[in-house]
C-alpha positions as CSV (number, residue, x, y, z in Angstrom):
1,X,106.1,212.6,-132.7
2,X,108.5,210.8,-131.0
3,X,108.2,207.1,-130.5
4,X,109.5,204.4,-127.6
5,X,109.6,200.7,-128.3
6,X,111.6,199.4,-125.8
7,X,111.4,196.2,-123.3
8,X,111.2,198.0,-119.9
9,X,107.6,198.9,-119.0
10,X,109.1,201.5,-116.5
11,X,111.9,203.1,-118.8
12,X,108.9,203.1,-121.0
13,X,106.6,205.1,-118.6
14,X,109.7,207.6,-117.4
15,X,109.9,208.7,-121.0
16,X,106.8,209.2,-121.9
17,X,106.6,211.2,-118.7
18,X,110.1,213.0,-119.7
19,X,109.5,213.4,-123.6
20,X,107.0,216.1,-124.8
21,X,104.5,214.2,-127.6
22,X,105.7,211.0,-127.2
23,X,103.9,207.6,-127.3
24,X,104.7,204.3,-126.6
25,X,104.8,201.7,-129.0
26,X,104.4,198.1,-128.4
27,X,104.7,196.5,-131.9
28,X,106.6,197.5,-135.1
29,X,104.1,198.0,-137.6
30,X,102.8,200.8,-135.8
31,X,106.4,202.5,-136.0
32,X,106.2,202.3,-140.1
33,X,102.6,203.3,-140.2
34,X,102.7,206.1,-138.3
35,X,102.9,209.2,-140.9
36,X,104.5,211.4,-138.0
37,X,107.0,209.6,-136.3
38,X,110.2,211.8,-136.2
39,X,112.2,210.2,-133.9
40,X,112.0,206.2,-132.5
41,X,114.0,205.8,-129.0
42,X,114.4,201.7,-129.1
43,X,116.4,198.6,-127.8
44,X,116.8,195.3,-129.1
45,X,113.7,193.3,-128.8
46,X,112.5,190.4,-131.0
47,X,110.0,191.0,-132.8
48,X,108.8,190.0,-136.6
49,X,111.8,191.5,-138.1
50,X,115.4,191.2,-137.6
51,X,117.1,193.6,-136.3
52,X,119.1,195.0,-139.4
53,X,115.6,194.8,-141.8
54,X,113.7,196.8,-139.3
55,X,116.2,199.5,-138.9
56,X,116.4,199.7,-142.7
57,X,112.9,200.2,-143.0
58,X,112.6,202.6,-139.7
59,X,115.9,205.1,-141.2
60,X,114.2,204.4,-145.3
61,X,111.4,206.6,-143.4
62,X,113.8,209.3,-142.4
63,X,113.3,208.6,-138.9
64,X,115.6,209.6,-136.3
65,X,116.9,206.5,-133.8
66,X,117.9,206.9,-130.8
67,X,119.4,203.5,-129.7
68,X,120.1,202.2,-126.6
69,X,122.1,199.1,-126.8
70,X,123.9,197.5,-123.6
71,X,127.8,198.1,-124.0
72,X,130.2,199.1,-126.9
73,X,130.3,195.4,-127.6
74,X,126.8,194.5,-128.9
75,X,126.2,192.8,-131.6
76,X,124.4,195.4,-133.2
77,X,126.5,198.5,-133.1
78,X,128.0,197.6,-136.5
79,X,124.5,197.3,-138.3
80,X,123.5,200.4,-136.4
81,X,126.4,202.7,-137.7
82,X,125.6,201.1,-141.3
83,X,122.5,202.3,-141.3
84,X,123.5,206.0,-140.5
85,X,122.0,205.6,-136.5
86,X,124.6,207.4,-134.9
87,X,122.2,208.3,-131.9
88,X,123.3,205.6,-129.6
89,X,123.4,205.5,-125.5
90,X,125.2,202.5,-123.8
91,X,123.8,201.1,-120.3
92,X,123.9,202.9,-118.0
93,X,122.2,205.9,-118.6
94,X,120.4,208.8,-117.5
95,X,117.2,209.6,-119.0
96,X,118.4,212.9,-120.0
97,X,120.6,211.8,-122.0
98,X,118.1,210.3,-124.0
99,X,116.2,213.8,-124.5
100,X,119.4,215.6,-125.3
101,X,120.1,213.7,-128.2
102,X,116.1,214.3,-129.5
103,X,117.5,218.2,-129.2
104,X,121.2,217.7,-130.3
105,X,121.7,214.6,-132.5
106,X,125.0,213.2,-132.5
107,X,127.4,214.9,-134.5
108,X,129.7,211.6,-137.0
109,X,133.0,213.2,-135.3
110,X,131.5,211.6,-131.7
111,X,131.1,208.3,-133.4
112,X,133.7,208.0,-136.0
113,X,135.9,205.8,-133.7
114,X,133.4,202.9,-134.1
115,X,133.1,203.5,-137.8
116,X,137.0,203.2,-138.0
117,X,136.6,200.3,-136.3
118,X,134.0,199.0,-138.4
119,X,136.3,199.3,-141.5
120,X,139.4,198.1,-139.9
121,X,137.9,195.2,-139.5
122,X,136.8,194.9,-142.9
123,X,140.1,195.3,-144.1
124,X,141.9,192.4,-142.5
């Protein structure tokens, strides 16, 4: 089952429409109760939990993510990588993009520049 919590009501719909048994989600708890949730395509949104907890709790259920975050220079890149999300499309994107990496997750050699960065940081 693959899950879509994101902020656009249209992207939203196009998934759906695009991604074989998929449902949208409009609120987290559902995303951590639902016992066959593989794979949860999501953006940034408020909700009850910050961002870094949810994700925590989303990839402690073995759930693929599939981020989409706005650029390379969001705020939330770093937690994501922490957390093992490597899945991650930056603005703008097609929506097949989004399907291909359900398919063919993201291999560590594609995102291991951002990791480096990650630790070079950490070592200054």
């Amino acid at each position: 089952m693959v899950l879509i919590f994101t902020d656009n009501e249209q992207l939203d719909r196009d998934l759906n429409k695009k991604i074989p048994n998929s449902r949208i989600v409009y609120y987290p708890d559902y995303i951590l109760e639902e016992p066959e949730a593989t794979t949860l395509i999501a953006t940034i949104q408020p909700n009850k939990y910050n961002f870094k907890d949810f994700m925590f709790k989303v990839r402690n259920r073995n759930i693929q993510v599939i981020l989409i975050l706005e650029n390379e220079k969001a705020k939330e890149l770093n937690d994501a990588l922490t957390l093992g999300i490597y899945d991650i499309i930056f603005d703008p994107f097609d929506l097949s993009e989004v399907s291909e990496k359900i398919i063919n997750p993201t291999p560590f050699s594609k995102i291991s520049k951002y990791i480096e960065n990650i630790l070079e940081l950490q070592n200054k």
